[in-house]
NUTI-562135 format. One record per residue (C-alpha): x, y, z; residue number from 1; chain. Coordinates in nm, 2 decimals. Example, Ala and Ser with C-alpha at 12.3 -4.5 7.8 and 13.67 -1.06 7.14 Angstrom:
REM residues 2
1.23,-0.45,0.78,1,A
1.37,-0.11,0.71,2,A
REM end
This chain:
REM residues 275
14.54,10.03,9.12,1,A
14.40,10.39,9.22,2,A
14.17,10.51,9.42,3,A
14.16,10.40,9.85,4,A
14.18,10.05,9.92,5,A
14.06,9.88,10.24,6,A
13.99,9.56,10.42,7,A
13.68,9.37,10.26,8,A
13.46,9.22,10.57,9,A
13.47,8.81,10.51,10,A
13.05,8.82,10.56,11,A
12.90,9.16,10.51,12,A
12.54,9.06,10.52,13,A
12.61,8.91,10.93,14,A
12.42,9.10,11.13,15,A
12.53,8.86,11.42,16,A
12.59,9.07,11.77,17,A
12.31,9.38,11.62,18,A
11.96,9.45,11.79,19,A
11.71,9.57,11.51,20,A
11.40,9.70,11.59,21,A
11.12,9.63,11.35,22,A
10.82,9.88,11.40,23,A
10.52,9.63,11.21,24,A
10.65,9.36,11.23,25,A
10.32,9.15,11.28,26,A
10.10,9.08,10.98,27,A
9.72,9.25,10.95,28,A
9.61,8.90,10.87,29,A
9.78,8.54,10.84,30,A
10.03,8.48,10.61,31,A
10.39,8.66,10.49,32,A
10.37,9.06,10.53,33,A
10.67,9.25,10.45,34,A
10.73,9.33,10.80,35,A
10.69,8.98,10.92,36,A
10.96,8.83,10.62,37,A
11.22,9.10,10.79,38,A
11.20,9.05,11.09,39,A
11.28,8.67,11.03,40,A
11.56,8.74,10.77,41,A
11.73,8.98,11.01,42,A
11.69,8.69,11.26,43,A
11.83,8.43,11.02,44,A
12.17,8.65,10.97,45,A
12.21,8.70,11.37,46,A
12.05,8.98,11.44,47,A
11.85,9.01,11.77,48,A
11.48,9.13,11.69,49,A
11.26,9.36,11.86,50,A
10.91,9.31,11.65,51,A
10.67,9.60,11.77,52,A
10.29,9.61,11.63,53,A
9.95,9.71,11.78,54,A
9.84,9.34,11.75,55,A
10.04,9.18,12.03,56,A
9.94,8.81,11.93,57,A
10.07,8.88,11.54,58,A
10.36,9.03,11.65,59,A
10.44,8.69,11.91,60,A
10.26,8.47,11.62,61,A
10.68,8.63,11.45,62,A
10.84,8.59,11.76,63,A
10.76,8.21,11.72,64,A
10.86,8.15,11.40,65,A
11.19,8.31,11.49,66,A
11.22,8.11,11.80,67,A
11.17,7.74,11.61,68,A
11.45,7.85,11.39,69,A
11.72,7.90,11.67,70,A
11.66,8.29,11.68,71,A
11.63,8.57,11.92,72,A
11.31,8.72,11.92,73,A
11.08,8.98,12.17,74,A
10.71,9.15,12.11,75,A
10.62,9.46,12.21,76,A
10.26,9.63,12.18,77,A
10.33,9.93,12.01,78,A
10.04,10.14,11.84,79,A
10.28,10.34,11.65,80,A
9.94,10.59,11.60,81,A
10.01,10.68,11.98,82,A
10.31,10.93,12.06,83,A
10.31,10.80,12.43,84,A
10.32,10.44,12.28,85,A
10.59,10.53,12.08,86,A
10.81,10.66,12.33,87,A
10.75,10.44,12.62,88,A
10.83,10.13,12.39,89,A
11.18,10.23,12.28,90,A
11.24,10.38,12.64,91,A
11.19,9.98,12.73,92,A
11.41,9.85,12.39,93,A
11.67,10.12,12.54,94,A
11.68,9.95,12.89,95,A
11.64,9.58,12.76,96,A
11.84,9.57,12.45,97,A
12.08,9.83,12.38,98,A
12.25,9.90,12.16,99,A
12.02,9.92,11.91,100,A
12.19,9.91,11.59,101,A
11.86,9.93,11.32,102,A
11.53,10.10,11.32,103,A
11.34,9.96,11.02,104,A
11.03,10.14,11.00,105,A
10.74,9.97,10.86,106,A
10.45,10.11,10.89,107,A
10.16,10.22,10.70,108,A
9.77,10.30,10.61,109,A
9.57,10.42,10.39,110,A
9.22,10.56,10.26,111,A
9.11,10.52,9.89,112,A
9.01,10.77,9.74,113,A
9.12,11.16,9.58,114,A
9.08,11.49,9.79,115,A
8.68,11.48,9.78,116,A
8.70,11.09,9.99,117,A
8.91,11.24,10.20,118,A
8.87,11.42,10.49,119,A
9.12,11.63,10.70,120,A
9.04,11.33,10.99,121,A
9.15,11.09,10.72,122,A
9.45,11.28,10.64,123,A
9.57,11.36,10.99,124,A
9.54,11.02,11.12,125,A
9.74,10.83,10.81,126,A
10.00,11.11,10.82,127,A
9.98,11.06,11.24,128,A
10.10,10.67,11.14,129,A
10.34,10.70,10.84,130,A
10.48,11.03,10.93,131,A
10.48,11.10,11.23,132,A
10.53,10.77,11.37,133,A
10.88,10.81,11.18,134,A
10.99,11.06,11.30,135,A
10.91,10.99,11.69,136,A
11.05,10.63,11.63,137,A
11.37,10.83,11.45,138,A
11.43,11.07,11.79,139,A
11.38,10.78,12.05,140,A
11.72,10.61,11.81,141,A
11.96,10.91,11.72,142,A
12.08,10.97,12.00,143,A
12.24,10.61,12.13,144,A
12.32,10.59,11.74,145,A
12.53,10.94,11.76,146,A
12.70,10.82,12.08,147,A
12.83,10.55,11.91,148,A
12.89,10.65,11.60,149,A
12.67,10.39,11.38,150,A
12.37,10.33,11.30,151,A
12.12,10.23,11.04,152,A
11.76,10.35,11.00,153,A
11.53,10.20,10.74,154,A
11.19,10.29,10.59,155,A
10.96,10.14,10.41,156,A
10.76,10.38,10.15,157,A
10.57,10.30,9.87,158,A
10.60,10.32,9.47,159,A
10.29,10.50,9.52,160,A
10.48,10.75,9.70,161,A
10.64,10.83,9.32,162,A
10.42,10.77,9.10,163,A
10.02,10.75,9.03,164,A
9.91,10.38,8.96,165,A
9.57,10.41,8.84,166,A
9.41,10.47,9.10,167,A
9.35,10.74,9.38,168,A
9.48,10.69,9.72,169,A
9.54,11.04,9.86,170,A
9.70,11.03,10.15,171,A
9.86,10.73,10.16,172,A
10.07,10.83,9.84,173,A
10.16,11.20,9.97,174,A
10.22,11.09,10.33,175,A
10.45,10.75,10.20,176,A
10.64,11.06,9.96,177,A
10.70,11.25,10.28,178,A
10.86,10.94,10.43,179,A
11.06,10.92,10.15,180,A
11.18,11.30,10.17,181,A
11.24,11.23,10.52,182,A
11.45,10.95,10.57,183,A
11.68,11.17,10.32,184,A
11.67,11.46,10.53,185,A
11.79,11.24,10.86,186,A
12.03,11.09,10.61,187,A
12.20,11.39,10.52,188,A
12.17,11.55,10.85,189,A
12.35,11.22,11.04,190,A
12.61,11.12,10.83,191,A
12.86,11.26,10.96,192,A
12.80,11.08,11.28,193,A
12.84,10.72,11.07,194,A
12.45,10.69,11.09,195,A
12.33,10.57,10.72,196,A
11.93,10.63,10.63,197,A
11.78,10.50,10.36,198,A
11.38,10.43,10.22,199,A
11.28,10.07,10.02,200,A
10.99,10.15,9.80,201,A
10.84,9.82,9.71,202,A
10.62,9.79,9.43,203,A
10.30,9.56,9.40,204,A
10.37,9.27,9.66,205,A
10.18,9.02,9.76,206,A
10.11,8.98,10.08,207,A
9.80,8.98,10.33,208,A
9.75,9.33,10.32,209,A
9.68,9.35,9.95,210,A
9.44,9.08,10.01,211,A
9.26,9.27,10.31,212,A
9.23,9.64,10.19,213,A
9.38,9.64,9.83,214,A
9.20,9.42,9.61,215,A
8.88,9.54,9.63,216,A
8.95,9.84,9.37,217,A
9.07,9.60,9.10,218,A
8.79,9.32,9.14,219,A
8.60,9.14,9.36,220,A
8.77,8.85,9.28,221,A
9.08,8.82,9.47,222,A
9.27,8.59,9.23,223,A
9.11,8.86,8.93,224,A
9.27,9.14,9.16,225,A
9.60,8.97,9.18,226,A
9.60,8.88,8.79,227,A
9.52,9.24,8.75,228,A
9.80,9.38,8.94,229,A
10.07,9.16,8.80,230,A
9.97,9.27,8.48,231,A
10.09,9.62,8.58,232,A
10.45,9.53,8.62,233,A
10.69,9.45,8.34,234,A
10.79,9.12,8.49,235,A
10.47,9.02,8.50,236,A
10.41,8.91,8.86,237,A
10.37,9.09,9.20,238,A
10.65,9.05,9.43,239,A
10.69,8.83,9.76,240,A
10.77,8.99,10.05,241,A
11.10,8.82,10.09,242,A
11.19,8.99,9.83,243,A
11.15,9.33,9.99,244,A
11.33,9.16,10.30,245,A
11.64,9.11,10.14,246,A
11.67,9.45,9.98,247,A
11.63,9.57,10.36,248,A
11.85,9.30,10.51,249,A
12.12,9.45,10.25,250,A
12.05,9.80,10.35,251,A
12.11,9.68,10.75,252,A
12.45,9.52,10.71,253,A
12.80,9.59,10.62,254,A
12.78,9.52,10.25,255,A
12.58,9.87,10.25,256,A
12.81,10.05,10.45,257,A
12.84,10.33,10.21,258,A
12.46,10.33,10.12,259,A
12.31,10.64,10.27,260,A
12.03,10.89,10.14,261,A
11.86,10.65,9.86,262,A
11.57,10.44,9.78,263,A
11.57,10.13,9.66,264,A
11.28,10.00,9.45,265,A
11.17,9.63,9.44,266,A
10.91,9.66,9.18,267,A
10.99,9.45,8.90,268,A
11.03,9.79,8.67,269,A
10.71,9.96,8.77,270,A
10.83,10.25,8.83,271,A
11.02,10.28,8.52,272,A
10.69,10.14,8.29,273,A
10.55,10.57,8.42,274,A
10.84,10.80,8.41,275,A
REM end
C-alpha cells in the first residue's frame, strides 16, 4: 500500500473535552431550528455548548433540553446585529470557557423582495447580521485558535446563496453568498495554523423559521406552502434540521480533520435540479 498511512482515531465524531460556541442557537419560534438541533447534537457527542441568541429565554429554552439529557450547556444574550455585543460576549466565553475549539455561525435574515423592495437600510442591516456578524464573531476566535494550533469554524449559508429559487430575496441571497466566499477566504488564510473553515448550505428545511417569515410567498396555507416547497426538491420533501446538524457535527470533529475550504449542501439535490 502507497501513499502516507496514519493512526485512525477509534471515535472521530467525539467531540468530548471541546467548547463550541453556537451563535443562534435559540429558535425565532417553538419548535426545532437548525441552530437549536446543533447545539444539542454537539451536546450529545460531548461537546460543551455556549448557545448565544438575542432571545435570552429561546436560547435557555436549548440550554434545558441539553441539561435533561446529561449535557453541558450556558446562554448568552448576544444580538449578533450589535458589534459591542459581539465582542463583549466572546470576551466572557474567553474568560469562562476557554479553549474554544468551534465557532458555528448561524445566523441569518432576510427581506423579500428584488433591488426595487429593497432599500440601502434593508441591505446594510441584513449584511450587518450575516456578514458582518461573521467576521467579528471570526476575530474574537482566531487568535486562541492560532495559539493553539486548531480550530474549527463553521457557517451556515444558504442554497439561496447559489442559486435563484423562484423567487426574489435580495439581500439575503447576496449577503449568505458573501458568507460563503468568506469562510473560504479564512479557510485558506488559516490553514496553515491547523484552523479548518468550512460553510453548510442547507437547502429547503423545515423548521420554525420557514413557518414564520417564509411561507407566506408560496401560499397562505402553511401546509400548501410546505407541499409547495417539497415539490422543489428532487427527493421530494424538505429537510429536518437534524439533518443540517449532522452535516455540521461532522464538519466539528475529527472525522473531518482534512475538510477545510468547502461547502457542504444538505438539499436533497436542489441545487443540482438548476445548474
Amino acid at each position: 500500500m502507497s501513499g502516507t498511512t496514519g493512526h485512525t482515531p477509534n471515535a472521530p465524531w467525539d467531540l468530548t473535552g471541546k467548547t463550541v460556541a453556537v451563535a443562534g442557537g435559540g429558535s425565532v419560534a417553538p419548535g426545532w431550528s437548525i441552530g437549536r438541533a446543533s447545539c444539542v447534537t454537539y451536546a450529545r457527542l460531548g461537546a460543551t455548548v455556549c448557545v448565544l441568541d438575542r432571545d435570552l429565554s429561546s436560547a435557555q429554552e436549548t440550554v434545558r433540553l441539553i441539561t435533561e439529557e446529561g449535557g453541558a450547556a450556558y446562554a448568552y444574550q448576544t444580538d449578533m446585529a450589535r458589534e459591542e455585543d459581539i465582542v463583549d460576549t466572546f470576551r466572557t466565553l474567553a474568560a469562562r470557557h476557554a479553549p474554544l475549539d468551534v465557532l458555528h455561525h448561524n445566523v441569518g435574515i432576510g427581506k423579500t423582495g428584488g433591488p426595487m423592495e429593497t432599500s440601502a437600510e434593508d441591505l446594510d442591516r441584513i449584511h450587518a447580521v450575516n456578514v458582518k456578524s461573521l467576521m467579528l464573531s471570526c476575530q474574537a476566535v482566531l487568535p486562541g485558535m492560532v495559539e493553539r494550533g486548531a480550530g474549527a469554524i463553521i457557517s451556515i449559508a444558504s442554497v439561496a446563496g447559489l442559486r435563484y429559487l423562484g423567487y426574489p430575496h435580495l439581500a439575503y441571497c447576496t449577503t449568505k453568498a458573501a458568507v460563503i466566499h468568506m469562510t473560504r477566504m479564512i479557510a485558506q488564510q488559516y490553514a496553515p495554523h491547523g484552523i479548518r473553515a468550512n460553510t453548510v448550505v442547507p437547502g429547503l428545511i423545515d423548521t420554525p423559521r420557514v413557518a414564520a417569515n417564509v411561507a407566506h410567498v408560496f401560499s397562505d396555507s402553511l401546509e400548501e406552502a410546505k407541499a409547495a416547497r417539497a415539490r422543489q426538491v428532487p427527493l421530494q420533501r424538505m429537510g429536518t434540521p437534524w439533518e443540517v446538524a449532522n452535516a455540521c457535527a461532522f464538519l466539528a470533529s475529527d472525522a473531518a480533520s482534512y475538510v477545510t475550504g468547502t461547502e457542504l449542501l444538505i438539499d436533497g439535490g436542489l441545487t443540482g435540479k438548476y445548474v
